[in-house]
N, C-alpha and C positions, 0 to 999 in steps of 0.2 A: 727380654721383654716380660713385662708382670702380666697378670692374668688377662684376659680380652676385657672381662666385666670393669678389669680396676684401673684399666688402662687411659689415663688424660687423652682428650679430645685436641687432636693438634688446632691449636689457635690459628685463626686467619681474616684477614679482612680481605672484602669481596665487593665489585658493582653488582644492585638490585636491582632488576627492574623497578620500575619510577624513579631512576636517576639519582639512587643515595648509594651508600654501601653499609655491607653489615659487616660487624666484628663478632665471630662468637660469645668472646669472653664478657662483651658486654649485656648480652642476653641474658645472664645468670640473672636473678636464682630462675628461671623459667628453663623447663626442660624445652630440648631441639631436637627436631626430627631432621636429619639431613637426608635426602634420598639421589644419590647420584645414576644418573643416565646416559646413553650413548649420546645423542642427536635430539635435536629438534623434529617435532613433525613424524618421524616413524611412526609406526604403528604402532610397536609394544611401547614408544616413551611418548606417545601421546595415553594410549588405554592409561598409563600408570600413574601420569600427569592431571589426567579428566577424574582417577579414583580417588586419589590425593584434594582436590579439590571438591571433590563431593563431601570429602567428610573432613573441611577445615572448620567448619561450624564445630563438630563435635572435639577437632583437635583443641580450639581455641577456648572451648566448652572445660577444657582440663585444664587449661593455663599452657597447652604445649603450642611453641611456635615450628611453624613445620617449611623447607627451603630445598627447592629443586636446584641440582647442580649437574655444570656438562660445560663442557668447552666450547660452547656456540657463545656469538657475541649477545651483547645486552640488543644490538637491534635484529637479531633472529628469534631472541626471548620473545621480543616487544610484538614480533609478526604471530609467533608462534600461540602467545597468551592471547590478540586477537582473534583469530582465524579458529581457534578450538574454544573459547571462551573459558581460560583458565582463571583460578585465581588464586593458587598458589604463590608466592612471589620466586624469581629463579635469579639464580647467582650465575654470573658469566665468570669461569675460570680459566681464561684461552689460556693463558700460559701454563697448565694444566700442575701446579704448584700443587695447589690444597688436591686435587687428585692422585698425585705421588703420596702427600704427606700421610694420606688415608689407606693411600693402596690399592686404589683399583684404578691406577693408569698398568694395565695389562696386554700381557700378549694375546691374540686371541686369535681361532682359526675360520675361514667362512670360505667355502668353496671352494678349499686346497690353498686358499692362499692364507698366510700369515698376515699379521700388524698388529701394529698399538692401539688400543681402543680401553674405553673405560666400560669396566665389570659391574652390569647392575647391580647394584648395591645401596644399602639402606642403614644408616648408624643412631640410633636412637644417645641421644645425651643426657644427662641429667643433672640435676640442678647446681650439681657442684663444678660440671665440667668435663666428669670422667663418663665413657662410652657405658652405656647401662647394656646393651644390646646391639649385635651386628649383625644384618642379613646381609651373606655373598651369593654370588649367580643368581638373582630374585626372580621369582617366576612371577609376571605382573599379575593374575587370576589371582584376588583375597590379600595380596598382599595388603592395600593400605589399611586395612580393618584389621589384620592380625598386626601391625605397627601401632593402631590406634591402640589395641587394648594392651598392648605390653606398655605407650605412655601411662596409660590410666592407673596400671597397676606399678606405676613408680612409687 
């Protein structure tokens, strides 16, 4: 594998909430903030969902499009964007594809027990395509304002 910084963004097309789907590669030249999550509705992918969405003014303010992803369907998104009043838009990837292709479909441990689950994580792209920046194990507290300025300073 080549360096993390220089490493292409694996292409994928995805259902969006509002009933479309996105392709990355069609996004170019606009940089992407992809931020992958466990679940709907928790706690910490709600906090990290609601902070993402407070600062899409200022993501969009850069030119940067920014897309919550997780294995719940497009009508868990559809509850979950109501009920919190999100407004990021979120990618349903049940078949957890673009989650392997990235790497954080993971083992994970919670109260002695094992399982698969997807490893908060955060992968900034940029304009050509290639991952400019990767956060693993994300602590939600400042994340999405340390994402925003690493967009800004692409």
């Amino acid at each position: 594998m080549t360096q993390p910084d220089a490493e292409m963004a694996p292409d994928f097309t995805l259902p969006v909430t509002g009933g479309d789907e996105v392709t990355l590669s069609a996004l170019r030249p606009a940089p992407v903030v992809l931020f992958f999550y466990p679940r709907d509705d928790t706690s910490g992918c709600t906090v990290e969902n609601q902070d993402f969405s407070a600062l899409l003014a200022e993501f969009e303010a850069a030119g940067v499009k920014v897309f919550g992803i997780s294995k719940d369907s497009l009508a868990s998104h559809d509850k979950f964007m109501a009920k919190k009043a999100l407004t990021v838009p979120l990618l349903s990837d049940e078949a957890s594809q673009v989650c392997e292709d990235y790497g954080v479909w993971t083992e994970k441990k919670m109260y002695g027990k094992t399982f698969m689950g997807i490893e908060r994580s955060t992968f900034l792209v940029d304009g050509e395509g290639r991952i400019a920046k990767a956060w693993r194990k994300v602590k939600v507290p400042g994340h999405a304002a340390e994402v925003l300025d690493a967009a800004r300073a692409l």
